[in-house]
N, C-alpha and C positions, 0 to 999 in steps of 0.2 A: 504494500500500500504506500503509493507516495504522501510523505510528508506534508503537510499543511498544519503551521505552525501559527502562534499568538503568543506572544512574550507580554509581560505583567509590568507596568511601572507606578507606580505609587507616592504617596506620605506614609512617613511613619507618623501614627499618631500626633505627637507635640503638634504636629501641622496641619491637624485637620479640627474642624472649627468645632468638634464635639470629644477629643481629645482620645482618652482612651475608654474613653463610656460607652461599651459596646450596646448597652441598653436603650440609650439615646436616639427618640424618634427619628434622628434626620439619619444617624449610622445603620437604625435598622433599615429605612428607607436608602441608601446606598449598596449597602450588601445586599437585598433587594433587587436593586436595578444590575448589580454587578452580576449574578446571578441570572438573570436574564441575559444580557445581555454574552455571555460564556454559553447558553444553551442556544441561543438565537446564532453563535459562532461554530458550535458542535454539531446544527443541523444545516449549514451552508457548508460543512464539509473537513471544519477542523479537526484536527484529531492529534497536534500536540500544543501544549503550553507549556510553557518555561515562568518561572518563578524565582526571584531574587532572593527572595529569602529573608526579605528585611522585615522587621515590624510592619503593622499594620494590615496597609493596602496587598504587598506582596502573601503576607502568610492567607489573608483572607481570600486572594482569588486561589490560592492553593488547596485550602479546604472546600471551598466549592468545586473545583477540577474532582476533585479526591469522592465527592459526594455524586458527582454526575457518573464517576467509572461503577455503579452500581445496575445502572441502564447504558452505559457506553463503554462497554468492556473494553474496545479498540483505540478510546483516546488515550493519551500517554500524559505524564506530568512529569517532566524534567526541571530539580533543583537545582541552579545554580547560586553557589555560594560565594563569595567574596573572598573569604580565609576561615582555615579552621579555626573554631572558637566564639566566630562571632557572637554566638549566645551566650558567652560566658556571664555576662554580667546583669541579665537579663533574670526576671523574676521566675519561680519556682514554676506558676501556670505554665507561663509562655514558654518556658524551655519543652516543656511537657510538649504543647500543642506541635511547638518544632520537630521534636524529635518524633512525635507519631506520624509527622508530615513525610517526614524523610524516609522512614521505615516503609510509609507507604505509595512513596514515587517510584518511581520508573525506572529513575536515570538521576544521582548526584552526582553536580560537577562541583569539585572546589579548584576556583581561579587560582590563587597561592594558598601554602602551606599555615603562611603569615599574616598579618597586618601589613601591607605598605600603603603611603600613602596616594595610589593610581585603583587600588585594587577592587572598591567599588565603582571609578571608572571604566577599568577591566571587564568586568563584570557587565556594564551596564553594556557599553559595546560588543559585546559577544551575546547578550539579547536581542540587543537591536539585528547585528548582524546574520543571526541563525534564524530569525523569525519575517513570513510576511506581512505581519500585523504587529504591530504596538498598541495596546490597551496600557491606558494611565488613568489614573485620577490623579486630577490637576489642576491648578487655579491660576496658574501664574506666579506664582511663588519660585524665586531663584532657587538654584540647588539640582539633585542631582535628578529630578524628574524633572526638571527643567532640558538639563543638558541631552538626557534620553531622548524626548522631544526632537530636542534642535539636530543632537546626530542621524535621529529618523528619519529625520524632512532632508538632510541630506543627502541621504542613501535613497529616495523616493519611495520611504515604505508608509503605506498606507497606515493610517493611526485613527483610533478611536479615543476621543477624550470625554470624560466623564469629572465634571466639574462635584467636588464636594459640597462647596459651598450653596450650590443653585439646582442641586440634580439636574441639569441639563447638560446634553449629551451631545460634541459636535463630530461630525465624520470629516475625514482628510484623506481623500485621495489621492494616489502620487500622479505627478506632471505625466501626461502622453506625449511623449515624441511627435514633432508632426514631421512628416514626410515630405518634401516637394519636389 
């Protein structure tokens, strides 16, 4: 089966207007549309996604991936990590939900062994570049879903942005070559 792929870019928490209150009408109402929006890409044919692995945005579209492989045996969930450890310092839950994440993907990638400071770049560029779609939640906000973004639009990959703060949802299709 060929490949058709969706890479994950996000906030972590701190950066989203409801913070880590997963309770929070406007969060459940995101995970919601996110949610959607991953089945609405699994029935036009997708069948891998890649996950950063960061807090928030990344680990949530990963448990939804992980919840759809219940009726879509065929999709795939590939983690790619940053450097081993990252979760080291991360609360007792969230290591939890990480590591049941990982146990139950497809395919872990870790970029380095280490921390440098490129390796979330790394990271982000090797999404972009393995995937025909970029899915973000995003507002504007500088930082590293920003730069995901801007390297996307370079490389002419189609991108879906899903705004946290406004639940709306804009599509970006890449440039067509015109011929003459």
């Amino acid at each position: 089966m060929k490949e058709i792929s969706c890479s994950f870019s996000g906030y972590r928490p701190s950066k989203l207007p409801f913070g880590f209150d997963e309770k929070n009408n406007n969060c459940i109402r995101l995970k919601s549309m996110l949610k959607s929006e991953i089945l609405n890409l699994i029935e036009k044919g997708y069948n891998t996604f890649r996950s950063g692995m960061a807090l928030g945005i990344d680990l949530w579209a990963a448990e939804v991936v992980l919840e759809f492989k219940n009726d879509f045996p065929d999709i795939n969930l590939c983690s790619v990590i940053p450097c081993m450890g990252q979760e080291k310092s991360w609360s007792y839950e969230l290591k939890k939900r990480y590591n049941n994440i990982l146990i139950q993907a497809d395919d872990v990638l870790y970029m380095n062994q280490h921390y440098t400071k490129d390796c979330m770049r790394k990271r982000n560029e090797y999404l972009v570049k393995k995937s025909q779609l970029i899915f973000a939640v995003f507002d504007g906000k500088k930082g590293g879903t920003y730069q995901t973004i801007s390297f996307a639009k370079k490389l002419n990959k189609e991108i879906i942005i899903l705004n946290p703060s406004t639940l709306n949802l804009t599509y970006h299709k890449p440039m067509q070559l015109q011929i003459y």
